[in-house]
C-alpha positions in Angstrom: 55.1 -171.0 -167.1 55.9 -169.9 -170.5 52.5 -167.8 -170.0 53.8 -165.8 -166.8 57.4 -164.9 -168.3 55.5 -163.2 -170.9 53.3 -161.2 -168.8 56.4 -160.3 -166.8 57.9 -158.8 -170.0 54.5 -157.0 -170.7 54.2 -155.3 -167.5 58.0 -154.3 -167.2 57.6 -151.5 -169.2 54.9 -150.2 -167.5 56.9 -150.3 -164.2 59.6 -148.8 -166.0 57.1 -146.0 -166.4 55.5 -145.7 -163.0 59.4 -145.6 -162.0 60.3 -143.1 -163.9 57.1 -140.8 -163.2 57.8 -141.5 -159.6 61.9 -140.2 -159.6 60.0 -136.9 -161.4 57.6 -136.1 -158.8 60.2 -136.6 -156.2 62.5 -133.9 -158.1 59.7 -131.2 -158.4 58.4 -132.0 -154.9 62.2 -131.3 -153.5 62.7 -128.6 -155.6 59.2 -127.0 -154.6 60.3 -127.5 -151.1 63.9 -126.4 -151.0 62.1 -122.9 -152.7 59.7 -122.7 -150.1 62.5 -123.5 -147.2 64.5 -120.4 -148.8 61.7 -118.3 -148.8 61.2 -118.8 -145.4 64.3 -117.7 -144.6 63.7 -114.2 -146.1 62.5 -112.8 -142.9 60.5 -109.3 -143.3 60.4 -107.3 -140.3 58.0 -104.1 -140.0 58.8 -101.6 -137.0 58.5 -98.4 -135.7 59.8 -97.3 -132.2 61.0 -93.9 -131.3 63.6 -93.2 -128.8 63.9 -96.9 -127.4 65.3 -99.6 -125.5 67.3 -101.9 -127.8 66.5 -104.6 -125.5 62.1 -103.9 -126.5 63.3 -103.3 -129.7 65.0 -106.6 -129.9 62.2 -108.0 -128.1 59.8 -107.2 -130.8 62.5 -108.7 -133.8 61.8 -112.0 -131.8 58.0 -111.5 -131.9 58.0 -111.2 -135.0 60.5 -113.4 -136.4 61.0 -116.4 -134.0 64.8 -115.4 -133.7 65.8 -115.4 -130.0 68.7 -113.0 -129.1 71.4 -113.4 -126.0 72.9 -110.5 -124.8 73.9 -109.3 -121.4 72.1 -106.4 -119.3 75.2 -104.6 -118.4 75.8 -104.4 -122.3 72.2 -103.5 -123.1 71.9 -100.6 -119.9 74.8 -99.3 -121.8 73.2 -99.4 -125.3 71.8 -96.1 -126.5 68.3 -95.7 -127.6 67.3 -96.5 -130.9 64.8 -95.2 -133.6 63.3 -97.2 -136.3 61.1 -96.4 -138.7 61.2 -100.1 -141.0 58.5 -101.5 -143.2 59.0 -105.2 -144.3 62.9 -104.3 -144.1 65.0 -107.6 -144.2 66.3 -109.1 -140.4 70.0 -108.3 -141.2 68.7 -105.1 -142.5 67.1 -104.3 -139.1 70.1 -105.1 -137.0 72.2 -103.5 -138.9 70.3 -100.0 -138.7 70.3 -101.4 -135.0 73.6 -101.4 -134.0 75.1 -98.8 -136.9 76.7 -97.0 -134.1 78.3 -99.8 -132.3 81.5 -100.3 -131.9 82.0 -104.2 -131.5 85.6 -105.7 -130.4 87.2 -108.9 -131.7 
């Protein structure tokens, strides 16, 4: 008996280690993936389209960012056509120089 309680108090320290190790990995693995997760937010969007239709203009956001838009046809007939000339421009970028001449109520 006397025997196992010391071995206990050997090996303690070690777990204490193996612990301790284990907490750090966790807090560079989250941090590595909270950085990545931001990252991915950052979407780049690359277009060029001359004289039109906001809706195959918004079409082709969606291609190429996996953003899906809802909008409503009487709106969008209405909508004046657009030309874009973007290179790895930001999304909000994009729809901004999108709609720049809309007027939008509240």
């Amino acid at each position: 008996m006397f025997f196992y309680t010391k071995s206990l108090f050997r090996r303690r320290p070690a777990m204490a280690k193996i612990l301790l190790v284990m907490r750090l990995i966790i807090v560079l693995l989250t941090t590595a993936i909270l950085q990545v997760s931001a990252a991915g937010y950052a979407q780049k969007v690359t277009l060029i389209q001359n004289n039109a239709r906001l809706t195959t203009v918004l079409d082709e956001i969606r291609k190429q960012t996996g953003y899906d838009f809802v909008y409503s046809d009487k709106v969008m007939n209405a909508a004046k056509r657009v030309s874009l000339n973007l290179k790895n421009a930001e999304l909000n970028d994009a729809l901004e120089i999108c709609f720049k001449d809309w007027r939008f109520q509240r």
